[in-house]
Backbone as CSV, one residue per row, in Angstrom:
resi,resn,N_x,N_y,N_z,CA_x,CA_y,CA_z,C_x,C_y,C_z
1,UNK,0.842,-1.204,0.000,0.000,0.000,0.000,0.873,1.249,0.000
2,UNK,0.590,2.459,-0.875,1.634,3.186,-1.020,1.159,4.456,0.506
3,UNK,2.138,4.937,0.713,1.467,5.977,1.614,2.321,7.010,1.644
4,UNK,1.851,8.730,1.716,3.088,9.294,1.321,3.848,9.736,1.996
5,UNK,4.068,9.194,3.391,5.404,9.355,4.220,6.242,8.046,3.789
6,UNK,6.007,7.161,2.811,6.730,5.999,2.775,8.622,6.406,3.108
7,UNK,8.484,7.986,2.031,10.480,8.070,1.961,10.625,9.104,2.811
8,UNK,9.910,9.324,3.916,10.244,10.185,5.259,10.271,8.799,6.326
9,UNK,11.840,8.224,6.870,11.753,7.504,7.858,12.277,7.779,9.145
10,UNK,11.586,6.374,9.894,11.583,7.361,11.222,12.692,7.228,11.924
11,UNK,13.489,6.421,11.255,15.276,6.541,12.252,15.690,7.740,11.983
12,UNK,15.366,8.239,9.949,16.361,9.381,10.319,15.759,10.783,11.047
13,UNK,14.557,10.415,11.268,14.312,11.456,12.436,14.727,11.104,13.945
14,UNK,14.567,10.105,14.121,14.810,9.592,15.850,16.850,10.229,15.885
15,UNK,17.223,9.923,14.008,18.568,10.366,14.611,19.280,11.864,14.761
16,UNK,18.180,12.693,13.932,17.900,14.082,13.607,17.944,14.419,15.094
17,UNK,16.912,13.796,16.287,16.539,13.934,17.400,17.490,14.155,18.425
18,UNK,18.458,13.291,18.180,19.535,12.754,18.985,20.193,13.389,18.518
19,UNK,20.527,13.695,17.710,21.888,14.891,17.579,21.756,16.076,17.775
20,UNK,20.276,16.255,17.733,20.628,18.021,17.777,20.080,18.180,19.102
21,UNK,19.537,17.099,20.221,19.607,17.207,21.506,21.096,17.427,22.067
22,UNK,21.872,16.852,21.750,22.950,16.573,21.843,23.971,17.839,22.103
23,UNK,23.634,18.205,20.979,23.898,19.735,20.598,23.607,20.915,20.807
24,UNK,22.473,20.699,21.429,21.508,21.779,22.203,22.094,21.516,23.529
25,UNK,21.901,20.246,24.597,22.684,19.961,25.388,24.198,20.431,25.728
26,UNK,25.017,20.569,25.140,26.216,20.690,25.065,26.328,22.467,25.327
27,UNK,25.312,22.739,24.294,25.603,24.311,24.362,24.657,24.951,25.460
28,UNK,23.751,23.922,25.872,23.077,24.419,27.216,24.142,24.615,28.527
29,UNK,24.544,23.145,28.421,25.561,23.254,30.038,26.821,24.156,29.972
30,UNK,27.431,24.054,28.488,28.729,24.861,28.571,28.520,25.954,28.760
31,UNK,27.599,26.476,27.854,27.001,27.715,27.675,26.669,28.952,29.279
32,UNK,25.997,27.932,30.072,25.653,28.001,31.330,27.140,28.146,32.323
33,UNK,27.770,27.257,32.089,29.165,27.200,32.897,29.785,28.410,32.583
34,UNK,30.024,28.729,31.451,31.044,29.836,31.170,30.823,31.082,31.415
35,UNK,28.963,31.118,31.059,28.808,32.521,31.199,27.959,32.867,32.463
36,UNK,27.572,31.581,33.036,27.367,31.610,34.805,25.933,32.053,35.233
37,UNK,25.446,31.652,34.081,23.449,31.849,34.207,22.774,30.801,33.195
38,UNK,21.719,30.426,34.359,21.485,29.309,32.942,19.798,29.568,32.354
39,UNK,19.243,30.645,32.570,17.561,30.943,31.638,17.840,31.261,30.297
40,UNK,19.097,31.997,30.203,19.367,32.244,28.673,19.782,30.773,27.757
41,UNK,20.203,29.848,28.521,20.543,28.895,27.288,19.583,27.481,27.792
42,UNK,18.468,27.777,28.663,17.851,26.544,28.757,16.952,27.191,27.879
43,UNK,16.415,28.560,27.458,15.554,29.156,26.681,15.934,28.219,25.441
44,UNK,17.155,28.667,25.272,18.231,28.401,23.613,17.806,26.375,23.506
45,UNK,17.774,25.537,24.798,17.286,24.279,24.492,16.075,23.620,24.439
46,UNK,15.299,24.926,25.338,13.563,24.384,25.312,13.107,24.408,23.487
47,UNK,13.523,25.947,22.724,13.079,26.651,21.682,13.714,25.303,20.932
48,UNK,14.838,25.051,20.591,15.680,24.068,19.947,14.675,22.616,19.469
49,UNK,14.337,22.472,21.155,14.298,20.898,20.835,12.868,20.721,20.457
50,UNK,11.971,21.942,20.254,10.752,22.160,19.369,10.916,22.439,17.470
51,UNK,11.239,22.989,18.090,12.073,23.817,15.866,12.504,22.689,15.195
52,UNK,13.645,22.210,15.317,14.658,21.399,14.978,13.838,20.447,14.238
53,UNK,12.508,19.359,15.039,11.667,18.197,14.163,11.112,18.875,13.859
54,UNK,10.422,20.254,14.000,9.453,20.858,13.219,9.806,20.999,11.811
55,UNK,10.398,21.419,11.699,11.855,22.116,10.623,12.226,20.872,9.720
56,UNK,12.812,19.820,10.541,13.126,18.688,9.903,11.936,17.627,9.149
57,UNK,10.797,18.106,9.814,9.526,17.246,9.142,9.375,17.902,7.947
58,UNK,8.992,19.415,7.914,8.479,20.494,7.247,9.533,20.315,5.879
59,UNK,10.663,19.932,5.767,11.798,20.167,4.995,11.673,18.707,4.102
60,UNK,11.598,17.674,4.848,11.015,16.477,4.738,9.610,16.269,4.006
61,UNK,8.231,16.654,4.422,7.435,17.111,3.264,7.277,17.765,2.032
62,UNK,8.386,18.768,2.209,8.697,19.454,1.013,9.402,18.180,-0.221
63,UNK,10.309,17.878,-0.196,11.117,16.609,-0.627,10.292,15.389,-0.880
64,UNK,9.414,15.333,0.084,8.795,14.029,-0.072,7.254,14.596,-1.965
65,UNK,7.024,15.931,-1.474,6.392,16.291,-2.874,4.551,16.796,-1.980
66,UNK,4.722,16.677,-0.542,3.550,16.855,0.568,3.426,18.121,0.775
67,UNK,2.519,18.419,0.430,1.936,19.967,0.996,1.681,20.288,2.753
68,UNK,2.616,20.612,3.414,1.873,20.504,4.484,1.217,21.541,5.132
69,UNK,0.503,22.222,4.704,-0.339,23.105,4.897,-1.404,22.178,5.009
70,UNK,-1.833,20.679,4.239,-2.893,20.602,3.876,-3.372,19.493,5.526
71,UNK,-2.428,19.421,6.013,-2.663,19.284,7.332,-4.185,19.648,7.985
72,UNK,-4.088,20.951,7.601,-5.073,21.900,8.481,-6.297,22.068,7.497
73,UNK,-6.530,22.064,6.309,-7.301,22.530,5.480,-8.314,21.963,5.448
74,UNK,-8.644,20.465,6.083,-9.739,19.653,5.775,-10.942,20.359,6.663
75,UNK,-11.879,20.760,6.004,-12.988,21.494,6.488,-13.737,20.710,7.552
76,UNK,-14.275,21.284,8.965,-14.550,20.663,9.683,-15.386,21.611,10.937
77,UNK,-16.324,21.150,11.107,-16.737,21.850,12.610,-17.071,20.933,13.937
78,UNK,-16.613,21.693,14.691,-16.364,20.958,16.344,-16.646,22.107,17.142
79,UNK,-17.463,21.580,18.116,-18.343,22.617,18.940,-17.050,22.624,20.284
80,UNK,-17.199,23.598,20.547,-16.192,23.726,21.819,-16.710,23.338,23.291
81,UNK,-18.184,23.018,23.114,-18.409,22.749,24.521,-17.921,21.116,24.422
82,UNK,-18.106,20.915,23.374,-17.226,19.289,23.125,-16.001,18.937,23.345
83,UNK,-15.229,19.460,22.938,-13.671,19.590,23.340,-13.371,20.246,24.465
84,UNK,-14.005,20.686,25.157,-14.094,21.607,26.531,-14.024,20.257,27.667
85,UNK,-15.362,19.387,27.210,-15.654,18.144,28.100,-14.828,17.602,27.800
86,UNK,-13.992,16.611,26.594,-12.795,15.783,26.285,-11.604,16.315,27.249
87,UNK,-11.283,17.458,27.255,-9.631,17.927,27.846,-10.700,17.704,29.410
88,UNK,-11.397,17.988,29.839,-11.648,18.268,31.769,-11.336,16.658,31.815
89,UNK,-12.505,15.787,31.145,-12.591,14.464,31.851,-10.920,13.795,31.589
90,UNK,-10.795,14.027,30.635,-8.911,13.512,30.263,-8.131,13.842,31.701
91,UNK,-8.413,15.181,31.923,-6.944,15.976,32.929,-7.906,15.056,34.289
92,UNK,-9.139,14.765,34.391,-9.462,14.302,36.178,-8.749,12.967,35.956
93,UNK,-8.786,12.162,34.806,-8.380,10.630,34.795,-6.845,10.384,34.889
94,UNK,-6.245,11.356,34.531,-4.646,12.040,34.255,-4.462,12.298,35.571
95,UNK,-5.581,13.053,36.413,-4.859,13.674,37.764,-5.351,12.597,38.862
96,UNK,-6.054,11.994,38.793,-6.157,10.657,39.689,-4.810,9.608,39.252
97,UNK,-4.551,9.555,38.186,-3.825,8.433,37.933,-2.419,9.235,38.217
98,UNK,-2.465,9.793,38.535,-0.855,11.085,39.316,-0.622,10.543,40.734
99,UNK,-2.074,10.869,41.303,-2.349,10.240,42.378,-2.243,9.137,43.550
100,UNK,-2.403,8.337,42.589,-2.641,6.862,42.805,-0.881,6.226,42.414
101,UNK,-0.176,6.866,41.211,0.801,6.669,41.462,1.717,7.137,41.810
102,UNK,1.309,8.339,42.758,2.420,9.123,44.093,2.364,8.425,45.149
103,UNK,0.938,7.736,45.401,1.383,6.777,46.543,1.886,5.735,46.872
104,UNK,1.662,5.039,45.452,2.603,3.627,45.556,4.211,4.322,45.250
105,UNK,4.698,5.318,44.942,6.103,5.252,44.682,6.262,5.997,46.372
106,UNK,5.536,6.722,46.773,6.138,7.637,48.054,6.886,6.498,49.113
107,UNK,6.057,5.075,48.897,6.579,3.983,49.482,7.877,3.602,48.810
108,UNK,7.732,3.605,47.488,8.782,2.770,46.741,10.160,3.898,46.807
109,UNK,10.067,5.402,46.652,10.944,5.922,45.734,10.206,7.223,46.663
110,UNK,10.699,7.450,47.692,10.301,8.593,48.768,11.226,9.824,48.064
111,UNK,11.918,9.712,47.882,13.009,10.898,47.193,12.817,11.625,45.902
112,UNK,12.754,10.501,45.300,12.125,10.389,43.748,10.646,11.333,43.903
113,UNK,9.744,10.987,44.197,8.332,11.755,44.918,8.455,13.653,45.509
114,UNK,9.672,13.572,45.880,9.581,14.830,46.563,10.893,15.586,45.607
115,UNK,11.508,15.186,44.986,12.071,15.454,43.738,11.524,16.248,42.514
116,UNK,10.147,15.396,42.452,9.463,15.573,41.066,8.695,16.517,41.937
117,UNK,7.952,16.966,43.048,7.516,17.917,43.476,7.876,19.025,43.145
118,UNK,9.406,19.146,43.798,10.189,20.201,43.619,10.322,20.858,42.230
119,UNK,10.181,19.816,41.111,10.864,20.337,39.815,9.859,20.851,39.137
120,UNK,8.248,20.679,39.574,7.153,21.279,39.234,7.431,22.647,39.777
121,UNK,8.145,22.975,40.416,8.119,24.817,40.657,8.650,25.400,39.875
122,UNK,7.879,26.616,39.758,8.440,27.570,38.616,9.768,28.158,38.723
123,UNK,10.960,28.107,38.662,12.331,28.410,38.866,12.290,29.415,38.076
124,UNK,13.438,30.431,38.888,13.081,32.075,38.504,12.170,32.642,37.568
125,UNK,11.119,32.351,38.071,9.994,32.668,36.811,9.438,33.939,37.478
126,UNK,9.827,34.178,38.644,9.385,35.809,39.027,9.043,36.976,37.817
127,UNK,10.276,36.696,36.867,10.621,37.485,35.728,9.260,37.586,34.635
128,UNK,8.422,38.378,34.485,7.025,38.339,33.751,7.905,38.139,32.198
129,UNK,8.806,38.148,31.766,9.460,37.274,30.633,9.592,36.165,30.266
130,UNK,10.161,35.062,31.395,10.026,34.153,31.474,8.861,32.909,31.948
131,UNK,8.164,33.674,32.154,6.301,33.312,32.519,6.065,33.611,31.225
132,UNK,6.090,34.994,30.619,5.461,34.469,29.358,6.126,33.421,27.990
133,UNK,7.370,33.417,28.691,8.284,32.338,27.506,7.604,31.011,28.159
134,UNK,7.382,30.620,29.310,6.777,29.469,29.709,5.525,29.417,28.878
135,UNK,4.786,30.188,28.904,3.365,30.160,28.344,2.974,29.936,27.217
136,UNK,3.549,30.607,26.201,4.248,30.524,24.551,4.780,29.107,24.285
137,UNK,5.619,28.613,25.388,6.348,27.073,24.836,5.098,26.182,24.811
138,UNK,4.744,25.949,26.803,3.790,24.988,27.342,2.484,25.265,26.269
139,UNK,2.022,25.989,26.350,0.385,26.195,25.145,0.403,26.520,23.966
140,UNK,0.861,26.708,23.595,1.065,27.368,21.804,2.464,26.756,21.250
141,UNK,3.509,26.108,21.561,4.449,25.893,20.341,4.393,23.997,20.641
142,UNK,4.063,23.674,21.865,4.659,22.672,22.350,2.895,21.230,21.761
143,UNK,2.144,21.683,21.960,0.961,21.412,21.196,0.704,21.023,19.997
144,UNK,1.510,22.418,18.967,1.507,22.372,17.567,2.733,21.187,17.124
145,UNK,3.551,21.164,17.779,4.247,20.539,17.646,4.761,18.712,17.880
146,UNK,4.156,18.713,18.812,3.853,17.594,19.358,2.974,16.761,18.390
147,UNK,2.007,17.334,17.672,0.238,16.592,17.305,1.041,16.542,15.839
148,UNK,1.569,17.539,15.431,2.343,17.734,13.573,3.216,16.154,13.790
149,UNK,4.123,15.861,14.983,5.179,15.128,14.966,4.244,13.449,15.271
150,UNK,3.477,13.755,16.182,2.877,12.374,17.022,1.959,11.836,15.927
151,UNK,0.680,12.937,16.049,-0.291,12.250,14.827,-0.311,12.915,13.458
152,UNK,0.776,14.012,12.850,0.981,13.928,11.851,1.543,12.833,10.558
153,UNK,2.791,13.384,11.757,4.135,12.203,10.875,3.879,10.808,11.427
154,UNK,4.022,10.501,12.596,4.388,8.901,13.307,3.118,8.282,12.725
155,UNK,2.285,9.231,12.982,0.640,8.183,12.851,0.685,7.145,11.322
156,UNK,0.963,8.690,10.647,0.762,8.606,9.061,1.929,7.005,8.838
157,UNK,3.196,7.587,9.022,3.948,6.565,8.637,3.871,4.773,9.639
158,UNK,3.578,5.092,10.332,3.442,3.427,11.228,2.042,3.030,11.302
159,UNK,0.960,3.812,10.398,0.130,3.038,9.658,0.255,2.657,8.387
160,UNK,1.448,3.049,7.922,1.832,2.471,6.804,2.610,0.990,6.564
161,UNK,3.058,0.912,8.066,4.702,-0.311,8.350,3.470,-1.236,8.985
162,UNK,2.223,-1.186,9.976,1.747,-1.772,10.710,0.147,-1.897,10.773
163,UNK,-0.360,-0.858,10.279,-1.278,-1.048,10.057,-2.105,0.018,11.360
164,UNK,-3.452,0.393,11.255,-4.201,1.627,12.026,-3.958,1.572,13.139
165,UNK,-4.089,0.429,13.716,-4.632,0.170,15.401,-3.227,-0.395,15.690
166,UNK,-2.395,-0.632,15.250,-0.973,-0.673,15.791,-0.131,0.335,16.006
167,UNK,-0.814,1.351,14.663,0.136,3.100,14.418,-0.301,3.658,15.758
168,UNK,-1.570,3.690,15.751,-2.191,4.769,17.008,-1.591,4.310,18.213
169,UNK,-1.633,2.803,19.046,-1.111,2.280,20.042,0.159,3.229,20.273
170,UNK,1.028,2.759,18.851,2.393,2.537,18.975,3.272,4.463,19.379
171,UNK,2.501,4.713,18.970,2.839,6.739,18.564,2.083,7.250,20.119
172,UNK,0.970,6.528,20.126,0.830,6.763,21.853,1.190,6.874,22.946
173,UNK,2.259,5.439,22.843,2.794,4.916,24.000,4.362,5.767,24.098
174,UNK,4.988,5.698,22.317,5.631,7.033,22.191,5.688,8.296,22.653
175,UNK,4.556,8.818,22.708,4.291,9.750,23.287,4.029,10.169,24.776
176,UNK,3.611,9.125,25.470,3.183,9.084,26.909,4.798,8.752,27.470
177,UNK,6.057,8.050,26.412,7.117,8.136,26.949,7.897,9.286,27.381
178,UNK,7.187,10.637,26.502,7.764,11.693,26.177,7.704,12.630,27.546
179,UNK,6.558,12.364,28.377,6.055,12.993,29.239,5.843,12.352,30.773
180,UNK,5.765,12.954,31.845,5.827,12.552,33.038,5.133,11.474,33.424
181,UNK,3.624,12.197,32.895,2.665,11.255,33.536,2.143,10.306,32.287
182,UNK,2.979,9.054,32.230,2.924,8.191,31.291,1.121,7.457,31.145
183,UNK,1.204,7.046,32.123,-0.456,6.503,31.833,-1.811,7.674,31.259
184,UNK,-1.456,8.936,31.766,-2.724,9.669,31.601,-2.318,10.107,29.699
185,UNK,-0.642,10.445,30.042,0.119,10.755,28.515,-1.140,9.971,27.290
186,UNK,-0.589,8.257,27.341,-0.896,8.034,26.745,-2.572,7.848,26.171
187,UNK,-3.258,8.095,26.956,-4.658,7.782,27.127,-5.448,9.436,26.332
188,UNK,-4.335,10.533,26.377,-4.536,11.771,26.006,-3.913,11.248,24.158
189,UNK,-3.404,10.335,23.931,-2.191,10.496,22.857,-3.800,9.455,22.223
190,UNK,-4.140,8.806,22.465,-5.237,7.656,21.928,-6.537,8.526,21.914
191,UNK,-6.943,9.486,22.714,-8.049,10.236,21.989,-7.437,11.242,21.154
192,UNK,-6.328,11.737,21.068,-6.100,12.921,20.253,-5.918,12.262,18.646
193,UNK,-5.452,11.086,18.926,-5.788,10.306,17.534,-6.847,10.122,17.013
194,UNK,-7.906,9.766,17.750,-9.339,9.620,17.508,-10.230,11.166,16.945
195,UNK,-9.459,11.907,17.895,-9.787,12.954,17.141,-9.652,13.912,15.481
196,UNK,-8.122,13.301,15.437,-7.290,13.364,14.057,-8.460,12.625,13.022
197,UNK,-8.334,11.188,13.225,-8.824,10.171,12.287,-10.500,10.611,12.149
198,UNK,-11.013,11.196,13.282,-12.496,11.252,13.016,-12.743,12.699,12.315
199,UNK,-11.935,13.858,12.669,-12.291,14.778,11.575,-11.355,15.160,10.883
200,UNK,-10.216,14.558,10.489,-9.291,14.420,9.154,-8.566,16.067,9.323
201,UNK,-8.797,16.369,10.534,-8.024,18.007,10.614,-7.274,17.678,11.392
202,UNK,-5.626,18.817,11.551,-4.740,18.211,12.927,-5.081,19.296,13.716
203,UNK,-5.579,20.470,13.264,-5.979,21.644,14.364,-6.805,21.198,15.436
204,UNK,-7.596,20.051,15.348,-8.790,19.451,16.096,-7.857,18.989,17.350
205,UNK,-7.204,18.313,17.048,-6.203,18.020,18.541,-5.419,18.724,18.932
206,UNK,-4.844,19.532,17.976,-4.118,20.745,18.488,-4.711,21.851,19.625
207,UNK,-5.923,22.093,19.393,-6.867,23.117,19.828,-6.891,22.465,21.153
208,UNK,-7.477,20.843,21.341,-7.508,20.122,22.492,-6.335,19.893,23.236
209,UNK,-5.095,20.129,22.428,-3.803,19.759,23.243,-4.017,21.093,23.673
210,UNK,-4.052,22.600,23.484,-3.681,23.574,23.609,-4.476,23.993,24.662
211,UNK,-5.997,23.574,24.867,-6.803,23.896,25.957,-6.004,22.861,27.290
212,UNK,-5.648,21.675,26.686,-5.283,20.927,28.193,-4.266,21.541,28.864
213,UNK,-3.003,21.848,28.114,-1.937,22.254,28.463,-2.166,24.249,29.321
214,UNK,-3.137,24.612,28.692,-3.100,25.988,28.897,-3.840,25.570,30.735
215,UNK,-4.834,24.815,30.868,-5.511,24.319,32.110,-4.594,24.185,33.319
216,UNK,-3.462,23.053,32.593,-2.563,22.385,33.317,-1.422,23.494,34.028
217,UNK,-1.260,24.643,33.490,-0.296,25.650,33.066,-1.224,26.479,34.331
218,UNK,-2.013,26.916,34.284,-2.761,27.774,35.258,-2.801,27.358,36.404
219,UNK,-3.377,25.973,36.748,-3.262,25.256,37.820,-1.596,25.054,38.643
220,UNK,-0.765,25.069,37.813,0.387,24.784,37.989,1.183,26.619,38.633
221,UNK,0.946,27.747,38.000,0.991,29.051,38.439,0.019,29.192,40.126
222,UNK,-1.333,28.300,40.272,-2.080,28.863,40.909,-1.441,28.308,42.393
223,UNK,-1.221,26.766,41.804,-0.743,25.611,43.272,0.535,26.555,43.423
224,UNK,1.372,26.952,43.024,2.797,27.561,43.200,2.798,28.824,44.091
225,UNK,1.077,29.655,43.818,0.998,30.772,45.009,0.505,30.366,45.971
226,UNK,-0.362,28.771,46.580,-0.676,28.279,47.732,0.364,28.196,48.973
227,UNK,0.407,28.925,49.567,1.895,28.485,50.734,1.729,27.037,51.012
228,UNK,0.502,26.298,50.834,0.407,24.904,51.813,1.255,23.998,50.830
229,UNK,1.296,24.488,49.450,1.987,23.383,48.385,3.578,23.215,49.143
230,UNK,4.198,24.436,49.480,5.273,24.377,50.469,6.099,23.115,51.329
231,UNK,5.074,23.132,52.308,4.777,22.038,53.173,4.761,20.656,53.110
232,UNK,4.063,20.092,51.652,4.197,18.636,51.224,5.266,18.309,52.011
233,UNK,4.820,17.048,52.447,6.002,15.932,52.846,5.215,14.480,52.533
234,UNK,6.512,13.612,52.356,6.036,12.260,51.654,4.953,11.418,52.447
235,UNK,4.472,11.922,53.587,4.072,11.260,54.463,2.795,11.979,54.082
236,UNK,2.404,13.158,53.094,0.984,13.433,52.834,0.819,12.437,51.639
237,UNK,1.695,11.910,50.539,1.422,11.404,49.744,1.362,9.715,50.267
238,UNK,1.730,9.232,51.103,1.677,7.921,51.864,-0.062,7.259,52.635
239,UNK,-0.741,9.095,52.695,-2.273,8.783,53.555,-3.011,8.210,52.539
240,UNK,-4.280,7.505,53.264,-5.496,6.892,52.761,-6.183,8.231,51.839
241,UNK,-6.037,9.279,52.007,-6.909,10.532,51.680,-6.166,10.617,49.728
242,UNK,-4.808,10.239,49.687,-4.179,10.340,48.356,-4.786,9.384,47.734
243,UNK,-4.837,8.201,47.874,-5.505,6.956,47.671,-7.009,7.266,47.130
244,UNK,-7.560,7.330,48.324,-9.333,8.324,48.044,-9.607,9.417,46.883
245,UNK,-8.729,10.123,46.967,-9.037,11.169,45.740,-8.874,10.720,44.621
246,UNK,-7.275,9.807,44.251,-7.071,9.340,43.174,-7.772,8.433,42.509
247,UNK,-8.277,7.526,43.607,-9.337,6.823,42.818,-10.968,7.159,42.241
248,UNK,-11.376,8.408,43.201,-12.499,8.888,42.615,-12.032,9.795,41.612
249,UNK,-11.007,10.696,41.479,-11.096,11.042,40.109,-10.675,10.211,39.083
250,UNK,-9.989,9.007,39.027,-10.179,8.213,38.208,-11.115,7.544,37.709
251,UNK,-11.624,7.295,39.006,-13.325,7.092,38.405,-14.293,7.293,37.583
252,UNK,-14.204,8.986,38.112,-14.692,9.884,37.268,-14.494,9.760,35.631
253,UNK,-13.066,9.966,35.469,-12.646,10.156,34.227,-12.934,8.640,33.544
254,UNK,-13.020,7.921,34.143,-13.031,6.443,33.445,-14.664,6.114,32.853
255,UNK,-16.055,6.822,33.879,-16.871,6.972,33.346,-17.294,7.345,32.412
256,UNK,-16.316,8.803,31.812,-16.628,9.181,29.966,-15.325,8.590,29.180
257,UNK,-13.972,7.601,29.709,-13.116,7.393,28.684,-13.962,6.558,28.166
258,UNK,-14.255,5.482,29.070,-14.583,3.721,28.371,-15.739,4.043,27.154
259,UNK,-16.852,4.864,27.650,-17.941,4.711,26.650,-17.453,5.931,25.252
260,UNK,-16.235,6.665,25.772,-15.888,7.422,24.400,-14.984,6.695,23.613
261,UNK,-13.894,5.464,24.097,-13.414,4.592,23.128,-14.030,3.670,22.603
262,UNK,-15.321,3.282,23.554,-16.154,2.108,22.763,-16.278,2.462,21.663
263,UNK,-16.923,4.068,21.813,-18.200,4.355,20.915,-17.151,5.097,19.475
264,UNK,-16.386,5.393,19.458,-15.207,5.800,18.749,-14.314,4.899,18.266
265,UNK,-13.817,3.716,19.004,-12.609,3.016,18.415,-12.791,2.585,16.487
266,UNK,-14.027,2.752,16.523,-14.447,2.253,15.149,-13.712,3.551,13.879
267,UNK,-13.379,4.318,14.651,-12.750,5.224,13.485,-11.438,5.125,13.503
268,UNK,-10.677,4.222,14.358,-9.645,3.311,14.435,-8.904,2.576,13.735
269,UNK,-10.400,1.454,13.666,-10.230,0.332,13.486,-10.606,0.001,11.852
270,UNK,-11.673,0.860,11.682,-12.038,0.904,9.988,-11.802,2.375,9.362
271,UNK,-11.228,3.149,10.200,-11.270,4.393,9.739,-9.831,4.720,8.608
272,UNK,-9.605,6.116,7.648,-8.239,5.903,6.764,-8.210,7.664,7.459
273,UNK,-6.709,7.779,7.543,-5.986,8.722,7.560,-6.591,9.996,6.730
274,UNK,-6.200,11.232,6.700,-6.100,12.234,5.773,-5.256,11.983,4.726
275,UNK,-5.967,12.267,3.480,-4.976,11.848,2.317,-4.529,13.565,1.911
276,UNK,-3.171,13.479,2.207,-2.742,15.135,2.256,-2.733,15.183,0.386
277,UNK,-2.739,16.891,0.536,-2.832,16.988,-1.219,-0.838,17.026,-1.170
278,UNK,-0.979,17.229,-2.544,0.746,17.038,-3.051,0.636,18.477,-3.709
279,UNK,2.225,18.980,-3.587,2.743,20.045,-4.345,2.874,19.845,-6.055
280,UNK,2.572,20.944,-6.277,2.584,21.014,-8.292,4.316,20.560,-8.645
281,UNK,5.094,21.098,-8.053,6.384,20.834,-8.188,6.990,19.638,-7.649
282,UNK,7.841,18.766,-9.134,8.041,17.370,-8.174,8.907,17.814,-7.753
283,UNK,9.115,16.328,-6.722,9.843,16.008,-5.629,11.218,16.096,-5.782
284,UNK,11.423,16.866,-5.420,13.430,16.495,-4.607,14.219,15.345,-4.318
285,UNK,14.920,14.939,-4.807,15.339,13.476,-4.503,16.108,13.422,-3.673
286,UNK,16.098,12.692,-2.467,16.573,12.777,-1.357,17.736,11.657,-1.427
């Protein structure tokens, strides 16, 4: 079956990935050492390690003979009180399942627990510059980017090597690797596909990545002005009360996942990709 990411593959992006982390890395820490501040060059690696696959896909469609504009073009309407409900019930099933596994590690990995606490604080973000460079990355670049790379490219091409319901799994679980909270990750990465495949637009998950993340982003500014967030100690994440919450908001969220993958997997399972249009000018031979 021909498909037209066939001559965009995904090592030489995974190796695109790795090198110019690499490289971004290098010039983050040295960068930092020499000149003895480090917001200016973690800026220089957050911006980097977004651009770089953007850039490298975008350059890659061009060559391959893919319009990628046409990404976005497929005409479509989606009511926002709809996607409003998808991102809440996602983030309660996401934030129970945070939950539930802060308490089994506070036992396992007490350090680890109060570690990842810590690294959720906003570090010199006093600076209304760097709040808004946070804001710009986390909701608007990191979204677009993510959904172009996850269910643009990966989807497209590892339903080509494997077939629908293996691509979506597989770019999911990819993706939920990418991010902290792996279980809720991926469960966000399997409807945002569903969303792709059911209205053939990538703005549709984009919009939904961009509302979750902007949610997550506020909450995350708001817990940071609570003095009590302060205070945590592993022994709050160890009570019956962490346990209790996590499982009723999992609950919660599990009440609209199950009957929205039932009732959806079918655009999955029999459903076809966006067939992107092609450029008038052939292809570049790579």
């Amino acid at each position: 079956m021909y498909n037209q990411f066939e001559r965009i593959k995904i090592r030489y992006f995974l190796l695109t990935l790795f090198v110019s982390f690499m490289i971004l890395g290098v010039i983050s820490v040295s960068g930092a050492t020499v000149m003895g501040g480090e917001s200016t060059f973690d800026i220089i690696f957050d911006l980097g390690a977004y651009i770089v696959p953007f850039v490298w896909l975008f350059i890659s469609c061009q060559k391959s003979n893919i319009e990628f504009r046409s990404f976005f073009t497929y005409p479509v309407k989606w009511q926002v009180t709809n996607m409003f409900i998808i991102v809440v019930m996602l983030m309660l099933f996401s934030a129970g399942v945070v939950l539930l596994q802060a308490y089994g590690l506070a036992y396992l990995l007490p350090d680890y627990v109060m570690a990842s606490l810590e690294g959720e604080n906003f570090e010199n973000k006093e600076h209304p510059f760097m709040m808004l460079f946070d804001f710009l990355l986390i909701v608007i670049l990191a979204p677009i980017v993510e959904e172009v790379i996850f269910r643009g490219f990966l989807l497209h091409r590892l339903s080509y090597k494997f077939g629908m319901v293996k691509a979506v799994i597989i770019s999911s679980v990819l993706f939920g690797l990418f991010h902290f909270n792996l279980f809720g990750s991926i469960t966000f990465a399997l409807v945002c596909a569903i969303l792709y495949i059911k209205t053939k637009n990538l703005l549709v998950p984009i919009l939904a990545h961009m509302l979750n993340n902007f949610l997550a982003f506020m909450f995350a500014v708001i817990a940071e002005k609570v003095p009590i967030t302060s205070d945590v100690t592993v022994a709050d994440f160890q009570s019956l009360f962490i346990v209790g919450v996590g499982a009723v908001l999992t609950a919660l969220g599990l009440l609209w996942l199950i009957p929205f993958l039932k009732n959806n997997w079918r655009y999955i399972k029999n459903g076809e990709l966006l067939v992107l249009r092609t450029r008038k000018t052939p292809p570049i031979n790579m």
